[in-house]
N, C-alpha and C positions, 0 to 999 in steps of 0.2 A: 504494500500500500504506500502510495508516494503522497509528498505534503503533510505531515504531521497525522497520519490517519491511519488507523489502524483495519484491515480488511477483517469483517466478519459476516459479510455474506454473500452471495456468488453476483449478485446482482452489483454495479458500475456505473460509472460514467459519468459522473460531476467530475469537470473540471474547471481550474483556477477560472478561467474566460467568463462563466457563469452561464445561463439559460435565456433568461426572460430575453434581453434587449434581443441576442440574434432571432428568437423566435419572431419575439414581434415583428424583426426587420423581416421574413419571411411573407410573413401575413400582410405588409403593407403591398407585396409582391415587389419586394428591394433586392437584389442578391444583397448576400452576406458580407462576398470578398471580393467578386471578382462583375466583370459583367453579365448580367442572366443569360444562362446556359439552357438548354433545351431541359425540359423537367426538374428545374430548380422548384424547390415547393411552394406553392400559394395558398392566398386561403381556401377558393374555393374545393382544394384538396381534402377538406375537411369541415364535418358537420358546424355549423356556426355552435352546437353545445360544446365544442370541444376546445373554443375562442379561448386564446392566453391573455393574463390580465397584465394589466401594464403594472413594471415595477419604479420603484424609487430609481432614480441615478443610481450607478455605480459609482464607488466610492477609491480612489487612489488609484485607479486605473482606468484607463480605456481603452475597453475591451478592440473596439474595431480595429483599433493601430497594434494591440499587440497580435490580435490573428492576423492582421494583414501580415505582418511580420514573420509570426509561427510559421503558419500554413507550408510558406516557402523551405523555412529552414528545416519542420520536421520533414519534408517529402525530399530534401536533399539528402537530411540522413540517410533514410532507407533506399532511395532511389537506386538502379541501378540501367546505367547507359542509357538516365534520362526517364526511366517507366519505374514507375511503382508497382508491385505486386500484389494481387488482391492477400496476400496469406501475410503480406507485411503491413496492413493496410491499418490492426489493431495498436499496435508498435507507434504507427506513425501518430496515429490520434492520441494515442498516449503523449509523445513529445512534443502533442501539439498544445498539451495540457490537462486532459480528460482521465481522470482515476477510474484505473481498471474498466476500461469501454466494454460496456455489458454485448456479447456475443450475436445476441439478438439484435442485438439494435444494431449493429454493425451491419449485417448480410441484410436488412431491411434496406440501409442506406444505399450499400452496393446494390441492391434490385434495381435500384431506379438508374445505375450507369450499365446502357445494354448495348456496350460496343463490339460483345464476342470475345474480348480481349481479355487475357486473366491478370494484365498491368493496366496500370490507368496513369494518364498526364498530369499536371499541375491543376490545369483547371477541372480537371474532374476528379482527383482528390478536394478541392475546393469545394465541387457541389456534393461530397462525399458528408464532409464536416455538416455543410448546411443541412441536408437530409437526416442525419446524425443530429443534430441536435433540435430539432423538430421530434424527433420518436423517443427521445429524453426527456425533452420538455414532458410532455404528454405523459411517459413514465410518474415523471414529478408529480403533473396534475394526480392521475391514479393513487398513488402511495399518498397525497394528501388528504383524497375522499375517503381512502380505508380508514386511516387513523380519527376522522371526524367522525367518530360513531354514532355522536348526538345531532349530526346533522345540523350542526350551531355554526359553521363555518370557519370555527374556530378551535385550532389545538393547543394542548398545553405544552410547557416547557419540557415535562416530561417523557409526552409524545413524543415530540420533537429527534428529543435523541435515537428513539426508538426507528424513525422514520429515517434519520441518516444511517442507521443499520441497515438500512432496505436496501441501501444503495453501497454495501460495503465499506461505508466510512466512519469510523467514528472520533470526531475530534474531542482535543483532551477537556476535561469539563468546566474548566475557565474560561477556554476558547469560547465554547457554543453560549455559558452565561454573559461574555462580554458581548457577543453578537445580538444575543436577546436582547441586552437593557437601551444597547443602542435603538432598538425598535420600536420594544415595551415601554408607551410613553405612559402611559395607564397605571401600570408597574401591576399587572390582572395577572402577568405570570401565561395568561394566551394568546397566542397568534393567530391573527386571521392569516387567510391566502395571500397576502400580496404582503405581509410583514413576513411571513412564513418566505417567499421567495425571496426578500431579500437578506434577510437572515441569510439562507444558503446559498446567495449571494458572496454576502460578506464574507463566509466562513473560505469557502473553493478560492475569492479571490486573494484572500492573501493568503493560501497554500499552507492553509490550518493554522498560520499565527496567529498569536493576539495583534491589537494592533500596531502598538510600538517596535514589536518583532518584527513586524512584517516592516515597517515603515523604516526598521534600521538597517535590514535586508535592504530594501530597495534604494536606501542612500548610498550605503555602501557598493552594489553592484556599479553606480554611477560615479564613485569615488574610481573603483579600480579599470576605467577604461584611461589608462595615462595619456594616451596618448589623441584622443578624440575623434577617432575613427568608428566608435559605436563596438569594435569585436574587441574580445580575449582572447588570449593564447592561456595554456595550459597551464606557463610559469605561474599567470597571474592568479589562476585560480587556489593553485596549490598556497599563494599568499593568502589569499583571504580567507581559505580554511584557518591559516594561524590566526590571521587576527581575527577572527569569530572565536578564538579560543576551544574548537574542539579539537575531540582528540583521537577522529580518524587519521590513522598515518595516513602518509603522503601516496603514499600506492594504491592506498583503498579511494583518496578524493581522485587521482590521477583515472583511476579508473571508472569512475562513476563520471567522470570528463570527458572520456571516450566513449564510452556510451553513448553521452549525451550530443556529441559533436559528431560523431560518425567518425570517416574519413580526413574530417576536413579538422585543421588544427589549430582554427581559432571559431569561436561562436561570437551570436551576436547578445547583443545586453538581456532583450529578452529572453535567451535561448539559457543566457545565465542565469536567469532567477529559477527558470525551472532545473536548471541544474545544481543552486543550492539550494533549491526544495527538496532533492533528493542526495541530496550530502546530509542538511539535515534531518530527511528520515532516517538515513543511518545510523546518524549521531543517536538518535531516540530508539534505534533498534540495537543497537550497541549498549546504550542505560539498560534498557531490559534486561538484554540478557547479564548485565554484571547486576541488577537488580535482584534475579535468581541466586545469580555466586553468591550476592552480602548477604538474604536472607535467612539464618540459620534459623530461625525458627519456620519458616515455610509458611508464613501467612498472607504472602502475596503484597507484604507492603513491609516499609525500612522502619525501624523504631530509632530512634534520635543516638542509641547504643551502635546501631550498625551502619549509621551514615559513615563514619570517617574512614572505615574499611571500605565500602565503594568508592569513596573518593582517593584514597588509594589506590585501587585499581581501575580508577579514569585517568589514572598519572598524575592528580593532585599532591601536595603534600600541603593542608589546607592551615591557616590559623583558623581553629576553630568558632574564635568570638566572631572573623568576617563571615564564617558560614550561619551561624544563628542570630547572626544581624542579617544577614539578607533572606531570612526564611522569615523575621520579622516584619521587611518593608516587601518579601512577597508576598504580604498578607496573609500567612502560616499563624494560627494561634501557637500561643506559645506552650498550652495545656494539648496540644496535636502532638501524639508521640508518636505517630506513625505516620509516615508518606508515601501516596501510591505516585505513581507513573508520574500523573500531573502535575501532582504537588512538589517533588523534587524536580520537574523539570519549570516548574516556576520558579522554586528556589536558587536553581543550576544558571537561569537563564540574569536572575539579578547581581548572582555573586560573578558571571562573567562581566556583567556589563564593572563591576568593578572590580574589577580583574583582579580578584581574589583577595582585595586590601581590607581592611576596617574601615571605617566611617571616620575616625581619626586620623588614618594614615592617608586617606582618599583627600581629608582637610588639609594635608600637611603639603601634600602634592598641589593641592588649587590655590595655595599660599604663593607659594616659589612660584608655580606659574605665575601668577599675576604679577609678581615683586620683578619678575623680569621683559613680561610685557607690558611695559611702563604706559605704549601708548593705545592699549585695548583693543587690539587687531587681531585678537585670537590664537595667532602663532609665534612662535619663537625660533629663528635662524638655528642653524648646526650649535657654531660654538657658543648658544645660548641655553643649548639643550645640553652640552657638554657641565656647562653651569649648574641646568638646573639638577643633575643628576648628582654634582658633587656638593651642592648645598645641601640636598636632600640625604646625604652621608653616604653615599655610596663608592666606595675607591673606583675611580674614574680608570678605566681601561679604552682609551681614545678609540681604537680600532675596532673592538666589540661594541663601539656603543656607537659606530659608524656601520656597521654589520647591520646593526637591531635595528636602526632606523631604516635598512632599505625595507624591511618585511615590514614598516607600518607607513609609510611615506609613501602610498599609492601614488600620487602623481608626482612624485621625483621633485617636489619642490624645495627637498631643502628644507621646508622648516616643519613645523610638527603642533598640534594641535591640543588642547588637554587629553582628550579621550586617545591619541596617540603616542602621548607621554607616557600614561599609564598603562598604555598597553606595552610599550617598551621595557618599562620596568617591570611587569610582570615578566615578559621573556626572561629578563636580564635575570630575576628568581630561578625561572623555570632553569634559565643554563646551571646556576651555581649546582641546581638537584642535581644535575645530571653528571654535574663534576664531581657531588659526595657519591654516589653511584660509583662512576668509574673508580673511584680509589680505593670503596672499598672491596670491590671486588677484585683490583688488583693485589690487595692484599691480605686478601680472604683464600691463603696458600692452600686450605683443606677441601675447599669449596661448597664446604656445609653450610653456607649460610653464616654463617657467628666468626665474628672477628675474636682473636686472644687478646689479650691486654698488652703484649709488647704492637700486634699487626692494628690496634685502636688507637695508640700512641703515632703510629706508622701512620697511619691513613688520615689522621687530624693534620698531622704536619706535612703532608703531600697537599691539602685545601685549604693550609696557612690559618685555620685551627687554634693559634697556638698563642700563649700572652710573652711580653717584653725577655720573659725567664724563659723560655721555652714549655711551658707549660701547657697541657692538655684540657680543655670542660671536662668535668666529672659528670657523667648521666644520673640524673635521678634512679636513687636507689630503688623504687619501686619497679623501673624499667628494665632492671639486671635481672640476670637468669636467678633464681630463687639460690641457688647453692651458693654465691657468692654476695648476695644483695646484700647483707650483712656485715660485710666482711672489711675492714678498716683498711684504709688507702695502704695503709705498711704492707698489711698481707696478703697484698695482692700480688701474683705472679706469673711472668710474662707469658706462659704456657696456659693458662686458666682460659676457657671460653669466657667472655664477658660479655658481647653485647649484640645484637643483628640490625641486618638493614634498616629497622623502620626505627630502633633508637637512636641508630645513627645516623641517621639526616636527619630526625627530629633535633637532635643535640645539636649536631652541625648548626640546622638554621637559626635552634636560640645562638648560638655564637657568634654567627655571622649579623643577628641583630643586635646584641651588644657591641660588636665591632662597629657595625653602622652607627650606632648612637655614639662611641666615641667618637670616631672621624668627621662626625657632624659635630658636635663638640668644641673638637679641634681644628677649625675651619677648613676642612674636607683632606686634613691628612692624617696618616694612621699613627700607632703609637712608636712605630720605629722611623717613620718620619720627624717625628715630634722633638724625639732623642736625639737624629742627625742634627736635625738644625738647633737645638740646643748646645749640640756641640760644637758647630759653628761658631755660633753666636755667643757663646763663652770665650771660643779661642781668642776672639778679635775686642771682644769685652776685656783690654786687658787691666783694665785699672778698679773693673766691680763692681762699675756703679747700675750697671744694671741697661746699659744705654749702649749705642754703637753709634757713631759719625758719620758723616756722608764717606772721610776717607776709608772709615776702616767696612764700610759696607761696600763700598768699590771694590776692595782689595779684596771681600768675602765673595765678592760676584765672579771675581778674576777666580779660584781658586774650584767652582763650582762649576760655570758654565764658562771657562775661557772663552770659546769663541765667540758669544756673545758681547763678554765684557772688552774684546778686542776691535768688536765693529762700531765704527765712529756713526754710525749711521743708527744705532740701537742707545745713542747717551742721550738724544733730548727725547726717548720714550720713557729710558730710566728715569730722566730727571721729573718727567711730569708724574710717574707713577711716586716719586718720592714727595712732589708736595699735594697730591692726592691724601697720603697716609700720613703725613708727618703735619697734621693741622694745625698743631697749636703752634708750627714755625719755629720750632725747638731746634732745629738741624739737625736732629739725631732720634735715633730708634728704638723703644723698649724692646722686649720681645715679643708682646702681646702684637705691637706695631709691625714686627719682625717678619710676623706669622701671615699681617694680613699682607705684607708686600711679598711675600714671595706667594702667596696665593692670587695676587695679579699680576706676579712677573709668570706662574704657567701661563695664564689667562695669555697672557702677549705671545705666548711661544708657542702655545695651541692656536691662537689664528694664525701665528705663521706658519704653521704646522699643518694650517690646512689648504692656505695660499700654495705651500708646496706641493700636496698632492694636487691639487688640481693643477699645474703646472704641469706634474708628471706623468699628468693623465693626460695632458693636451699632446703631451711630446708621443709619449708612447704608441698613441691612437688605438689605445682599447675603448672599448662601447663598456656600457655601463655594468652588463648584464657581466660580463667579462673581469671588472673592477672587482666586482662583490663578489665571484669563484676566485680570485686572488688575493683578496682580503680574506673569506675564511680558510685559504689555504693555510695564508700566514699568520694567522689569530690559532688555527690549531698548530702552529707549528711551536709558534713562539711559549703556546701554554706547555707544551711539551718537552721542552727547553729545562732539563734538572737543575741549571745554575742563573734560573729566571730570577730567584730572590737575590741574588749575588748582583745583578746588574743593574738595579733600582735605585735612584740618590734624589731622595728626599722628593720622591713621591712626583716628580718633572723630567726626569731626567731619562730613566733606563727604560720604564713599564711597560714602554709600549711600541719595545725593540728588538729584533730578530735576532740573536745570535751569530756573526757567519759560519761559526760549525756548525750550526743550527743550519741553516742554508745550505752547506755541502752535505749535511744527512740527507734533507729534502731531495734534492736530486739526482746523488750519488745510485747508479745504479737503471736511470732512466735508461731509453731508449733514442739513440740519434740517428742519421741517416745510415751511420758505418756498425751499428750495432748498440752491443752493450757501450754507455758512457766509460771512456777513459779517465780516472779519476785523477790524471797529468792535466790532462784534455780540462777538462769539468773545471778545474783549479784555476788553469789559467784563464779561462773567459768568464771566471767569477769575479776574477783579481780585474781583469780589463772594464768588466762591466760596473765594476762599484767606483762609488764616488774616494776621491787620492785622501789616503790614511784610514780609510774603512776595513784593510783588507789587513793583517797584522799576524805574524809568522805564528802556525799551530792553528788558526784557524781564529783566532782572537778577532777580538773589534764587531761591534755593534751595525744593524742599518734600519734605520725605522721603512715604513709602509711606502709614502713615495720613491725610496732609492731600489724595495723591493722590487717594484713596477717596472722601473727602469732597467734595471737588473735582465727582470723575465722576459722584458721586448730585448736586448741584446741577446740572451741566449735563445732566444724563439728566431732572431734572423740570421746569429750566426749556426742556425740548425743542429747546437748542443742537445736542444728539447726538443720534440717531433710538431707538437704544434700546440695549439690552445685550449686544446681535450687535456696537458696532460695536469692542470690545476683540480680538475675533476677526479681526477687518475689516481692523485694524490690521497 
């Protein structure tokens, strides 16, 4: 059953398009789509008792532009060398948007095309639909006379649902309530005939959403055409699975894409809606069945105990007070200890929309935005979002947070909006799980599941885990295995099973939020930043007083960032950032002063930092799509990098820089014209391709992201690497 609808009985055929209006357009003797065809339906095809009633407008859509639209692109789907097939004819009406096209009604519609032929053209698919939805109509009218038993003209709300059953639909029961109250002005709780069709109106057209769902579907399928040509391609859609936040892998949307698209490898906007109509039936056929998995008790519904285990296996690792705050404002009582289908997927549907935060942290983020869109414009440039991520405490990693932005920056603009802020930051969560994941699995040597207390120690300090001492979080003793929960930090030993995956990412992410609140704290740098430049700023403090001078800050800058402090062209940026901070015109610096200047001396060397890549995207002439498979080349390369803490200075400097042994592992090995890579070969047009003093005997020396670029077009022309597949490769 496609669009949020569950099939329960054989009978079909509502779809999103709706009934009434194309009917009526029949009866006026109008074609539907195309120009009147020989045997298109009229009225006088039918007895005047069998007149359809005129309904209300449709509501956020119009219907005639999106068949006129459909029509075409479902019959290209299935078409083949131009003809459609009568045995694909059900298929086709389905993509045209019609739920489960009831059998009968189908071969009724084909009766009236009697060309001998067993394919039919465009335009007689056209008058296929029209005919088709004339003996649906009619269906409609019928299933409404049964359920009026009293002959009142009117059914109840109860009926109602009963009557979408007829037609193998049944939407979730806030849907069909929000579509009633829309009608029910009375608030009688029944429908006459023409509130009744437009009810199932409302419900088919927004493809069983409520209406906000449906209404944020529909923005966004218009955000993700970047480029305004009306289609999508494949990539684009696999993006908006992420930022809809499910949690179909990318194989299951790619293939529900293909489906959808046929042959052809881009679709058009409307051809997209019905193809996240049927992403998100999977997403709600996917809850189901992990609905079954949580239920341990077998009562067909979650009790408030077994929510966080499904949300575990949707790939959540949830703070629970954002999950019972958003079961609060999905209007969930709070005395409801159990949730069917609906009810969590209303819940499901609000804690994405805040992508998994608290109502506090969700404040904290509309704070910073605003404090940096000073002039109310909605969005914030790159290196403002670089800002607002490190105000927000987060250890700023420039290339991962230039990664995150392509998946929510639909139209390549560069700057980013609230609602795509915080979709970013929720990714930017989602990666850290995935990092506690990998570690500890890498150092889960028995592969039972349960880390030892030396491989716990091990795996905290592989995800930087760890405080100023080298210290480990201790997990809540109720969390440890029973045999040792007891058991006092002395006598614990490195062979002891201690703890398994779900306490440790649990631990992990309280740590990681305590680290966040310090680095927020400490104006967006960590606590071995904090130390570095304390120890700076003592060395040059030499008399105590607690203050440094313009000279001996000079001299601190020369020692930190030489090149910097050597460009005559970089002294009146220093100097203005210095009477920025130094307001009271003191000439000299505390450390509190210290702290906020070299947190807007990054700020200067991140826009340069971005001036540069784009420079070196200009020179190299990679396309975009190409930028972003070579940045997360080099974002896993560099996380991968064992001596990645070693190369960091004071939180501006190293973090968010490639290794070049790091670099000669990356490629070592590839594939060139003359074979296997010669690692003589490989060496020298590393050495050639990097910028003079990056390149440092043993493999030494650092190169951030634009000299990587640079790099990868030299060995892509001097044909070291075989071509532009092998960043995928990797």
């Amino acid at each position: 059953a496609a669009h949020g609808f569950a099939s329960t009985a054989p009978r079909g055929g509502i779809g999103f398009l709706g009934v009434v209006e194309t009917v009526t357009a029949a009866s006026r003797d109008s074609p539907l789509l195309v120009p009147a065809q020989p045997g298109t339906p009229k009225a006088e095809d039918f007895p005047a008792s069998e007149a359809q009633p005129q309904p209300a407008p449709p509501r956020k859509i119009d219907k005639k532009a999106l068949v006129r639209k459909m029509i075409p692109s479902a019959f290209r789907q299935y078409q083949e060398d131009g003809e459609l097939h009568r045995d694909n004819v059900p298929n086709a009406l389905e993509a045209v948007g019609y739920t489960k096209p009831d059998p009968d009604d189908v071969q009724k519609a084909l009766s009236h095309i009697r060309t001998g032929y067993s394919t039919l053209g465009l335009d007689e698919f056209a008058e296929v639909v029209s005919w088709y939805e004339v003996y649906l109509a009619k269906a409609i009218e019928r299933a409404f006379t049964v359920c009026d038993t009293d002959n009142s003209g009117s059914i109840s709300a109860d009926e109602l649902a009963e009557l979408f059953k007829t037609f193998g639909i049944v939407p979730m029961t806030h849907i069909l309530e929000e579509a009633i109250t829309e009608v029910d002005e009375d608030g009688s709780a029944c429908l006459n005939k023409e509130q009744f069709h437009t009810v199932m109106q409302t419900v088919t057209s927004r493809m069983g959403c409520s209406k906000d769902e449906y209404d944020t579907l529909v923005g966004i399928c218009h955000r993700c055409d970047k480029d305004g040509n009306g289609e999508l391609d494949a990539l684009e859609v696999g993006v908006l699975v992420k930022w809809l936040g499910y949690t179909l892998e990318e194989e299951e949307s790619q293939a529900i894409f293909k489906e959808s698209a046929g042959s052809h490898s881009t679709m058009q906007l409307e051809e997209l809606m019905v193809c996240i109509s049927k992403v998100r039936e999977a997403e709600i056929q996917k809850l189901r069945k992990l609905i079954e998995q949580s239920d341990e008790d077998g009562n067909g519904t979650l009790s408030r105990n077994e929510l966080p285990s499904l949300l575990r296996r949707m790939g959540f690792w949830p703070d629970m007070t954002a999950v019972w705050e958003a079961a609060e404002d999905a209007g969930l009582p709070a005395d409801d200890l159990d949730f069917d289908l609906g009810e969590l997927w209303r819940l499901l549907t609000v804690y994405r929309m805040r992508e998994g935060f608290t109502r506090k942290e969700v404040k904290e983020i509309e704070v910073v935005f605003n404090r940096i869109d000073k002039d109310k414009v909605g969005e914030i440039a790159t290196m403002d979002v670089n800002r607002a991520v490190r105000w927000l405490g987060y250890s700023v990693d420039v290339e991962e947070i230039q990664s995150l932005m392509v998946q929510v920056d639909f139209d390549e603009s560069g700057r980013l909006n609230l609602v795509e802020l915080q979709k970013m930051l929720r990714m930017h969560k989602e990666r850290w799980v995935i990092r506690f994941r990998d570690a500890f699995e890498k150092c889960n040597s028995s592969g039972g599941g349960v880390l030892t207390v030396a491989e716990y120690r091990k795996a905290m300090h592989m995800v930087g885990c760890v405080d100023s001492s080298g210290n480990v979080p201790v997990p809540l003793a109720r969390e440890l295995a029973p045999a040792i929960a007891n058991i006092t930090a002395s006598e614990l030993q490195d062979d002891m099973p201690y703890i398994d995956l779900r306490v440790f990412i649990n631990t992990a992410l309280l740590c990681q939020e305590a680290l966040r609140r310090t680095f927020l704290q400490n104006g967006g740098f960590d606590a071995a930043d904090i130390a570095e430049l304390r120890e700076h700023f003592d060395k040059y403090d030499r008399d105590g007083s607690g203050d440094i001078g313009d000279r001996e800050l000079a001299q601190l800058l020369e020692e930190i960032f030489p090149e910097m402090a050597h460009d005559p062209t970089k002294r009146p940026m220093i100097r203005q950032l210095l009477s920025e901070i130094d307001r009271n015109g003191s000439g000299s610096l505390d450390f509190r002063e210290f702290i906020m200047f070299m947190d807007r001396f990054r700020e200067m060397r991140q826009a340069e930092r971005h001036e540069k890549e784009c420079q070196a995207v200009a020179k190299a002439a990679f396309n975009a799509k190409e930028v972003e498979e070579f940045r997360e080349l080099f974002v896993a390369a560099r996380v991968g990098q064992e001596d990645v803490s070693q190369e960091t200075s004071v939180g501006v400097s190293g973090a968010d820089m490639l290794s070049v042994r790091g670099v000669l592992q990356l490629f070592r090995g590839f594939s060139t014209s003359g074979g296997k890579a010669n690692s003589w070969n490989l060496l020298r047009h590393v050495r050639e391709g990097l910028p003079e003093g990056r390149f440092q005997a043993g493999g030494e020396g650092r190169v951030d992201f634009p000299e990587f670029l640079l790099l990868m077009r030299h060995l892509i022309d001097k044909k070291v690497i075989s071509d532009l597949q092998t960043g995928s490769k990797a």
